[in-house]
C-alpha positions in Angstrom: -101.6 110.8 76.6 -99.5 113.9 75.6 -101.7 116.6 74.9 -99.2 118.6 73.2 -99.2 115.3 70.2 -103.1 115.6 69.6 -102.7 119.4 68.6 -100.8 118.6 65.7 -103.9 116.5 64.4 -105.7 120.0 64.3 -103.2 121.9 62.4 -104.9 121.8 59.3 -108.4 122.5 60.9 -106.6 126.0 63.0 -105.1 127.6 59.7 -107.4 130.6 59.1 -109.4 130.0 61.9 -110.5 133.1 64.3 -111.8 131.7 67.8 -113.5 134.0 70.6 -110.5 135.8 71.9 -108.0 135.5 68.7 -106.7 136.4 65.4 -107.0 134.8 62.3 -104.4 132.7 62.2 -102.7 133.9 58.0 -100.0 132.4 57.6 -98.9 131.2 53.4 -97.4 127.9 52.8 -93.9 129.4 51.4 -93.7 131.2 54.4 -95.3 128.4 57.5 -91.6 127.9 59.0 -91.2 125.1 61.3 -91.2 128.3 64.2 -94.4 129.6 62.5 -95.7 125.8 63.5 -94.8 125.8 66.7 -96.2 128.6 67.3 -99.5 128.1 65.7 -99.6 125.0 68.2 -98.2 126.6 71.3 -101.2 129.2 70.4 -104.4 126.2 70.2 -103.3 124.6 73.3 -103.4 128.5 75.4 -106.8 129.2 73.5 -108.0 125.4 74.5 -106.7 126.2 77.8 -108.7 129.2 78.3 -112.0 128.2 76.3 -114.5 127.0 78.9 -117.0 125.1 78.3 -118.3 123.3 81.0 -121.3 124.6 82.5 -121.3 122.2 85.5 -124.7 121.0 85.1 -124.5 117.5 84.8 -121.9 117.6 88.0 -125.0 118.7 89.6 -128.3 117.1 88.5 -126.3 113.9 89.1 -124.5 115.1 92.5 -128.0 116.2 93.9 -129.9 113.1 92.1 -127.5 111.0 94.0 -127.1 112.8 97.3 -131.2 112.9 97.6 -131.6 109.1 96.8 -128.5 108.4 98.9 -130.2 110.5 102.4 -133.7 109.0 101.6 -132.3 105.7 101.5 -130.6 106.0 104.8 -133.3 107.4 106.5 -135.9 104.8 105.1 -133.8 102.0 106.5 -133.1 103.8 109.9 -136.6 105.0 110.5 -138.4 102.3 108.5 -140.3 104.2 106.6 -140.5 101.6 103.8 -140.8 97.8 103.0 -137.9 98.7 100.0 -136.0 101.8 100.5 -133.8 100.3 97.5 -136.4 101.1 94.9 -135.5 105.0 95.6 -132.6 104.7 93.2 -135.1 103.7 90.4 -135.2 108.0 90.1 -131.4 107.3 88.4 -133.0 105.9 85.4 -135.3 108.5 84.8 -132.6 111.2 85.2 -130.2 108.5 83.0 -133.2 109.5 80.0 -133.5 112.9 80.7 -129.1 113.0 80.1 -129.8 111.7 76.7 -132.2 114.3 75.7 -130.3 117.1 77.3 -126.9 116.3 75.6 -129.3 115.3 72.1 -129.7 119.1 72.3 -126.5 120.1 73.3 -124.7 118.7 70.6 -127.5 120.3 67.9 -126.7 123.5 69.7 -123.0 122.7 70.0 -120.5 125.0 67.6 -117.2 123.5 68.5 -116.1 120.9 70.5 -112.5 120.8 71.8 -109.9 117.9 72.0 -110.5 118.1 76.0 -114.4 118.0 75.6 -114.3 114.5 73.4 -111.5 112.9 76.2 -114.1 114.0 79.1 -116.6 112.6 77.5 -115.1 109.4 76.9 -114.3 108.9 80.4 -117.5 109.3 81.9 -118.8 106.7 79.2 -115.5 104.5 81.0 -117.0 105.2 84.0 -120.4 103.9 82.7 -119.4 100.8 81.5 -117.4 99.9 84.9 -120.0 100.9 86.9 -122.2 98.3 84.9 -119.8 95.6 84.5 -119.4 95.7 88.3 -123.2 95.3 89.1 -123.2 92.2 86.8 -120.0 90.7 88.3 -120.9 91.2 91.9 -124.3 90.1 91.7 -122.6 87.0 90.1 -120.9 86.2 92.7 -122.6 87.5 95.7 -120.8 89.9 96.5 -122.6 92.6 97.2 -120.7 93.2 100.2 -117.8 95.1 98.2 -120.3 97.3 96.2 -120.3 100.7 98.0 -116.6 100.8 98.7 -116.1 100.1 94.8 -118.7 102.6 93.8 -116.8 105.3 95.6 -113.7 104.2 94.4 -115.2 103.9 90.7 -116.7 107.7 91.6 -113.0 108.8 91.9 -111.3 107.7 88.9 -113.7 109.8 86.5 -113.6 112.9 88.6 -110.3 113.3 89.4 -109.2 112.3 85.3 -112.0 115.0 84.1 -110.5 117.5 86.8 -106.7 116.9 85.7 -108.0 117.5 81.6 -109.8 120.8 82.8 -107.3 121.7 85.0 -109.9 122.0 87.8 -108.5 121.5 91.2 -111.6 121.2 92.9 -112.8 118.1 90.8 -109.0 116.6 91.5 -109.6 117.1 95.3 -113.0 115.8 94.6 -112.1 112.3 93.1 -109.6 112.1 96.0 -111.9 112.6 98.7 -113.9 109.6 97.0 -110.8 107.2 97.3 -110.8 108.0 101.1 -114.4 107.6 101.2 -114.0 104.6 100.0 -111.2 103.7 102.3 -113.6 104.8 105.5 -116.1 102.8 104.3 -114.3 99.3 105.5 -114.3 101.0 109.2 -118.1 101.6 109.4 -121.6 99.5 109.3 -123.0 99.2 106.1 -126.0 101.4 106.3 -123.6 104.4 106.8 -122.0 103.7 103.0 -125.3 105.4 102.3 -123.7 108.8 104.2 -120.3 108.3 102.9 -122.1 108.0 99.4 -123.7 111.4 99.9 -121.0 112.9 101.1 -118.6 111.8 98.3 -121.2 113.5 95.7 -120.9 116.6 97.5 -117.6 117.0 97.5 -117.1 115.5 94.2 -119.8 116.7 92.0 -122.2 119.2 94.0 -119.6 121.9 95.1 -117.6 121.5 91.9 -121.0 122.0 89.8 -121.6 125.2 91.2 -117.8 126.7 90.6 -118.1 125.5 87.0 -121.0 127.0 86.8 -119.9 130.2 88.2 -116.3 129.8 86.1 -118.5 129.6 82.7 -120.7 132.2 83.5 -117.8 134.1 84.3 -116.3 133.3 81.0 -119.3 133.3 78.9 
């Protein structure tokens, strides 16, 4: 989608408006020439550009949450430390609540929320649904075989799309690295998807956390 097309939605909305690190926009109607338009436009997309507003912290409760259960997991089955090393990833629901709350207080908190913001959000809630539909259709069929080279593929497609909207290179590199992940993954025993799991969350999600963390407190 042509980012450029959705600012003329917020046309109306930016007339008058005075963000952070602008003017009031004071233009009258007699004299808004198509120019005057364009510009207005050209203006919202450099001030959406350079409004940050990702903290990074979701990247990295969920890169940690999943990198910890990921390592236990391994080390349960390679050590036998438990019966059901599986039930480790139980912890996801849990953190899966304490999202909700978090981004229930967020949004009570939250001022304004930019084009960019709403498109992010709705593709992790893509992501979501993929990741669930998958779990149904495998377990189906069986095929549980396929699971952990699709889950790092599936990791990819969210984190490279949100990187490309923010214009974050290091989430782009990160969803990339989980499409090779998930390539290396056919080439080695299962109980090393566990690994190759972890280690696509800290590329991914863990090390682009902390430099959105440090961008927006830079910003901020």
């Amino acid at each position: 989608m042509n980012v450029n097309n959705i600012f003329f939605v917020l046309v109306p909305i930016a007339i008058g408006t005075k963000t952070k690190n602008s003017n009031p926009v004071c233009m009258q109607p007699e004299n808004f020439s198509p120019k005057d338009s364009l510009q207005l436009i050209d203006n919202m997309i450099n001030q959406a550009k350079n409004r940050f507003t990702e903290n990074g912290f979701l990247y990295l409760l969920w890169g940690w949450t999943v990198f910890a259960c990921a390592i236990f997991h391994f080390a349960a089955i390679k050590f036998s430390l438990l019966k059901h090393p599986e039930w480790v990833w139980v912890i996801t629901w849990a953190v899966v609540i304490f999202q909700i709350i978090y981004l229930a207080k967020a949004k009570r908190k939250e001022k304004v929320k930019t084009y960019s913001d709403g498109i992010i959000d709705a593709i992790w809630i893509c992501f979501g649904i993929c990741m669930l539909v998958l779990t149904i259709v495998l377990g189906r069929f069986n095929l549980w075989m396929y699971m952990n080279s699709l889950v790092l593929l599936f990791y990819g497609i969210p984190t490279f799309l949100s990187g490309f909207v923010m214009r974050f290179t290091a989430l782009k590199l990160g969803g990339i690295a989980c499409w090779l992940l998930a390539i290396a993954s056919t080439f080695v025993a299962p109980v090393y998807y566990l690994i190759l799991i972890a280690l696509a969350v800290l590329i991914a999600w863990i090390i682009p956390g902390y430099l959105l963390r440090k961008k927006f407190k830079n910003q901020n």
